[in-house]
C-alpha positions as CSV (number, residue, x, y, z in Angstrom):
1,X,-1.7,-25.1,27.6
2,X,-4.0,-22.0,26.8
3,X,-3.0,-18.8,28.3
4,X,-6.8,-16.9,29.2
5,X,-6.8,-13.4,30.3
6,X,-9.3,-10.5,29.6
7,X,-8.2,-7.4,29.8
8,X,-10.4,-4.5,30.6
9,X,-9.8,-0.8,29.2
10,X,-12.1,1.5,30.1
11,X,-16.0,-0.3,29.2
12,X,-14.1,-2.1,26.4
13,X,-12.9,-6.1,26.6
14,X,-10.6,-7.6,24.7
15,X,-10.8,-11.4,24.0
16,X,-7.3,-12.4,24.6
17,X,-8.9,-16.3,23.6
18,X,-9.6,-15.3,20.0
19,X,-6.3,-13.5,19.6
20,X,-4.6,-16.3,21.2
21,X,-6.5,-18.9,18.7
22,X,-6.0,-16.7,15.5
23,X,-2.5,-16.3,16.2
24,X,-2.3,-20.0,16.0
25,X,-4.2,-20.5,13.3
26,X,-2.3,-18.9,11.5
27,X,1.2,-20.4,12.3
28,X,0.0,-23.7,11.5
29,X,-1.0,-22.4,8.4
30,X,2.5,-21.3,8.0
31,X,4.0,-23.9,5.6
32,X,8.0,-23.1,5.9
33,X,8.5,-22.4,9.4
34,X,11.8,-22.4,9.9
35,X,11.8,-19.9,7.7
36,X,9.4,-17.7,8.8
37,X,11.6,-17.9,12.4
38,X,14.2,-16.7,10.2
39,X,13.1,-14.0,8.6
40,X,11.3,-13.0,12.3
41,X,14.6,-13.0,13.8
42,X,16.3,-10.9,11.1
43,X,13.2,-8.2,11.5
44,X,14.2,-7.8,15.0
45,X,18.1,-7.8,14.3
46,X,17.5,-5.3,11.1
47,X,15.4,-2.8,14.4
48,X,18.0,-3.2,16.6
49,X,20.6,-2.4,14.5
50,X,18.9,0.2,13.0
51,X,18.0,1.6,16.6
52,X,21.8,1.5,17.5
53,X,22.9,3.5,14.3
54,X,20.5,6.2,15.3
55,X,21.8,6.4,18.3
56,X,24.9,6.4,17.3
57,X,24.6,9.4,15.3
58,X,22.3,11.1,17.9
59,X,24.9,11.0,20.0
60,X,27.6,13.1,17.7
61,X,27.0,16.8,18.6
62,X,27.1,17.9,15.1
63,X,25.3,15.4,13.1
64,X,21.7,15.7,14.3
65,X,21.8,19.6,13.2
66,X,23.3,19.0,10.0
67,X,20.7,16.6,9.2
68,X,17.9,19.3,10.1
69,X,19.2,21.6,8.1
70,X,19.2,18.9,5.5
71,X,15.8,18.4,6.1
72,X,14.9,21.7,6.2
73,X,16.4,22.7,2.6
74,X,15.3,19.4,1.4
75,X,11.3,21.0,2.4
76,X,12.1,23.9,1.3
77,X,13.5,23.5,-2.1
78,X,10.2,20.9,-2.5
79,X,7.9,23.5,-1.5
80,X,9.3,25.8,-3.9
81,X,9.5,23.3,-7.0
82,X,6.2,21.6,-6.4
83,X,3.5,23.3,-4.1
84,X,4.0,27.2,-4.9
85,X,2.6,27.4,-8.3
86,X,-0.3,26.1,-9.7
87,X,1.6,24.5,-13.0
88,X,4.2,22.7,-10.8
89,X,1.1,21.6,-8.5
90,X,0.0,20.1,-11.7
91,X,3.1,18.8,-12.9
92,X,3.5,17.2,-9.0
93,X,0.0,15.4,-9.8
94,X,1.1,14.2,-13.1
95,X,4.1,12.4,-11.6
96,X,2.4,11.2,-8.6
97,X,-0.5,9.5,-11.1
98,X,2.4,7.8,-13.1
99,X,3.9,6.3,-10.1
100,X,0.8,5.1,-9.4
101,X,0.5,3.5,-12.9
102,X,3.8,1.9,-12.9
103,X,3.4,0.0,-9.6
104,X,-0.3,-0.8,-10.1
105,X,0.9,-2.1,-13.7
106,X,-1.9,-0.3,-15.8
C-alpha cells in the first residue's frame, strides 16, 4: 500500500510519490539488509546515548562553565598560534594543504 500526500509550503509542492518511490528503490537495492537495520538501529542508540550524556553533564552546575572556559582558551591560544601573524597564517595553510594530501592520497 502507497502512502500519497502533497504537501504544500508556501507556492512550493513537494512530491511525497517520488520520495516515497526513491526511498524504496533504494532499499531494494540494499543487498545486506539485516544489516543495514543493524547499523540503523545502532545510529539511533549511538544519538540517544550521546543526547543523554549531554544532558547529563548539562545538568552538573559546574561542568558546562568549565568546558567554556575550555573552549574559550582553546580559541584563544588558536587565535594567537595560527591567525595573528602572517608567517603562522602561512604555516596554518601549509598544514591544512597536507591534510588534504594525506586523505585525498596524492
Amino acid at each position: 500500500m502507497l502512502l500519497q500526500v502533497t504537501v504544500r509550503a508556501s507556492n512550493n509542492e513537494i512530491d511525497t510519490d517520488a520520495i516515497v518511490s526513491d526511498l524504496q528503490e533504494k532499499w531494494e537495492a540494499v543487498e545486506n539488509k539485516p544489516a543495514a537495520i543493524i547499523y540503523a538501529a545502532g545510529a539511533v542508540a549511538g544519538v540517544w546515548l550521546s543526547n543523554t550524556v549531554v544532558g547529563a553533564v548539562n545538568a552538573l552546575p559546574l561542568l558546562p562553565k568549565v568546558f567554556e572556559l575550555v573552549g574559550l582558551g582553546y580559541s584563544a591560544w588558536f587565535t594567537y598560534r595560527y591567525l595573528l601573524f602572517k608567517s603562522n597564517r602561512e604555516e596554518l595553510v601549509d598544514d591544512i594543504e597536507a591534510l588534504k594530501k594525506k586523505i585525498a592520497g596524492n
